[in-house]
C-alpha positions in Angstrom: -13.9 26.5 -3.8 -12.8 24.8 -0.2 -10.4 22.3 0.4 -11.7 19.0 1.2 -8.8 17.6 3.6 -5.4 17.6 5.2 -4.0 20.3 7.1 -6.1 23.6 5.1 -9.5 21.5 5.2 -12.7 23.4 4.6 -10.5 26.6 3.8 -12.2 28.4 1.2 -9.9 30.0 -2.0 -11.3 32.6 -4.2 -10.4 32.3 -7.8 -11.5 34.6 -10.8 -14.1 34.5 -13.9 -11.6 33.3 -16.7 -12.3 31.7 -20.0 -11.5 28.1 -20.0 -11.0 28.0 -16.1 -12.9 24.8 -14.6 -12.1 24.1 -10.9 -12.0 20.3 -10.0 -15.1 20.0 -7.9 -14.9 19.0 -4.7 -16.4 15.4 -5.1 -13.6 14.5 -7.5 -10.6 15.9 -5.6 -11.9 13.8 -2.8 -11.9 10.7 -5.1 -9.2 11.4 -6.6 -6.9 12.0 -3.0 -9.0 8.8 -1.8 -7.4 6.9 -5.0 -4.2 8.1 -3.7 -4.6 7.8 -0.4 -5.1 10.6 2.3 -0.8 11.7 3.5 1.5 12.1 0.6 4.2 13.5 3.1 7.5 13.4 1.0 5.8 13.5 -2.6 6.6 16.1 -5.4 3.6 17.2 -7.5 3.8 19.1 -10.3 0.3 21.4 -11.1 1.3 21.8 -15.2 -2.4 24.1 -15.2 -3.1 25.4 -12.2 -5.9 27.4 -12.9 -7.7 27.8 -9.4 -4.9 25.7 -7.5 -7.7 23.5 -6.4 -5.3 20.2 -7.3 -2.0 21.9 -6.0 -3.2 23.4 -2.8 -4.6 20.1 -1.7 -1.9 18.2 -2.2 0.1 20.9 0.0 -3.0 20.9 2.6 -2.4 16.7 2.4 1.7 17.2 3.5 3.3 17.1 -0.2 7.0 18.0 0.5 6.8 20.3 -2.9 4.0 21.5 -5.0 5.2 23.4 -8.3 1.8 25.2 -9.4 2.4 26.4 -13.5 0.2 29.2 -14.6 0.4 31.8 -17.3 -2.8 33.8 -17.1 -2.1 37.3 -15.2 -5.5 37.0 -13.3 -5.1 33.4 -12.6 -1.9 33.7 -11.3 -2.8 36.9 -8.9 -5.4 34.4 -7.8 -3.0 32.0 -6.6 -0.4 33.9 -5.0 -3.8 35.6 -2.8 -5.0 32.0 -1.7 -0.9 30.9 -1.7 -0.5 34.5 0.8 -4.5 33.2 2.7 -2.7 30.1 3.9 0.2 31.9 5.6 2.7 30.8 2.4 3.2 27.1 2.7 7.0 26.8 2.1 6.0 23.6 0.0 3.6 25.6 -2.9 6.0 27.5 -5.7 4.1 29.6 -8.2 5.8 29.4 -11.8 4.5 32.0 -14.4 4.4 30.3 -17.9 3.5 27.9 -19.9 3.3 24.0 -19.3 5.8 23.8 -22.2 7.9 26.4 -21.1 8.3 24.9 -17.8 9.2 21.3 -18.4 11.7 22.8 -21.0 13.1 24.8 -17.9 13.6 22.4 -15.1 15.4 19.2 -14.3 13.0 18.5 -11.4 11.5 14.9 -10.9 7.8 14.6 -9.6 5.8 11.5 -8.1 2.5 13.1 -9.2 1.8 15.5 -12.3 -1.3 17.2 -12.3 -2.6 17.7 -16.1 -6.1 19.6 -16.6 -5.4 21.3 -19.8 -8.1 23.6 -21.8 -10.0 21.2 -23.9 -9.7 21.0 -27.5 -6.8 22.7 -27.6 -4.0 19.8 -28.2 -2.2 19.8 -24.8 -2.0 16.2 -24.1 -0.2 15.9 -27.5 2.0 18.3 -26.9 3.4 17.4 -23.0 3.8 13.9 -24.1 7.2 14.6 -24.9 8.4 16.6 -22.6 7.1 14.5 -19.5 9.8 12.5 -20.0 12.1 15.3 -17.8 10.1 15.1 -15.4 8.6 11.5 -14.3 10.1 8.5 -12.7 9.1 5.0 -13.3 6.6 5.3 -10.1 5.7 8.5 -11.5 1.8 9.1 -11.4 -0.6 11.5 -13.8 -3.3 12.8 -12.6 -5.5 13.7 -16.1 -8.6 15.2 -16.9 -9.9 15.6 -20.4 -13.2 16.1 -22.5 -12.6 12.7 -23.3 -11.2 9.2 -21.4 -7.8 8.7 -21.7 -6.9 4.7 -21.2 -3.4 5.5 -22.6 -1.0 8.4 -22.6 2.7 7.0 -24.2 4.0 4.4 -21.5 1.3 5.1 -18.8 -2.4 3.3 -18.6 -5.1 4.4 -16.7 -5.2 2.4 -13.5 -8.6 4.8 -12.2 -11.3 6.3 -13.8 -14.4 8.3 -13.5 -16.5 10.9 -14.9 -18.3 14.3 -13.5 -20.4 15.7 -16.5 -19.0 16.5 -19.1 -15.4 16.0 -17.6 -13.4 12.6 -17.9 -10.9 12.0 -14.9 -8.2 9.6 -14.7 -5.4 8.4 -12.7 -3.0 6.9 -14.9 0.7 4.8 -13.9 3.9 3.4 -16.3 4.3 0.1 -17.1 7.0 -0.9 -14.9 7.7 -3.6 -12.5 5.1 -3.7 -9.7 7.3 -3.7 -6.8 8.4 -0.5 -8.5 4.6 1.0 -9.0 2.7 3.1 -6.6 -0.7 1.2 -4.8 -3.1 2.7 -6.7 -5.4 -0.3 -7.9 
């Protein structure tokens, strides 16, 4: 896997066989940081399921101020503290062992972008609903991929979409005032 732009572009991270593991591809992290546009200097992303750190490392390569990157599988996480340790420890990526659930129960922490790749079929989306709550803002965006589209998830509505195989991907914003709202359409 290589980063596609900012700062680590065309760096390439290693990442381990694991069950379940899917690495964004590089076409649709570049839509996806093209949806968002190119410099989130200042943002706070949250990487709920890290996995290979493809979306957490570049949104650090693209001048996030913070990047929490969640990940509970021991060979994952060795993974991303290697590639975390490759790019000379940006001061802005913080590795968290644990659970999604675990870790929105833990912190008080606001993010502008949340990062949720969950394994499929296995009834995360449900589950974080609740919880996100803790964690967002009115501006706040989600960043979602799923086996299947997701239009709505409680008070945000998909304001991008698009599809790579088998794999649905979605940027998705509140309903708030649009003065408040984040460019994104």
């Amino acid at each position: 896997m290589r980063i596609v732009g900012g700062e680590f572009r065309r760096r390439q991270l290693r990442f381990p066989d694991s069950a379940g593991l899917r690495p964004t591809p590089d076409r649709v992290r570049e839509t996806l940081f093209n949806w968002l546009g190119q410099d989130l200097s200042g943002w706070q992303c949250l990487d709920l399921f890290a996995g290979s750190g493809a979306l957490g490392f570049e949104a650090a390569s693209r001048g996030a101020e913070k990047v929490v990157m969640v990940e509970k599988a021991a060979p994952v996480l060795a993974a991303l503290q290697a590639n975390h340790a490759l790019l000379h420890h940006p001061a802005s990526v913080q590795i968290w062992r644990g659970d999604a659930l675990q870790y929105l129960d833990s912190t008080t922490a606001r993010f502008d972008l949340v990062f949720i790749d969950p394994p499929y079929r296995s009834g995360w989306l449900d589950r974080l609903l609740p919880r996100l709550e803790r964690v967002t803002t009115a501006a706040t965006l989600l960043y979602v991929e799923a086996e299947n589209p997701v239009t709505r998830f409680g008070p945000w509505h998909r304001v991008r979409y698009g599809t790579a195989g088998e794999v649905h991907y979605q940027l998705l914003q509140q309903d708030t005032d649009p003065r408040e709202a984040r460019d994104c359409t």
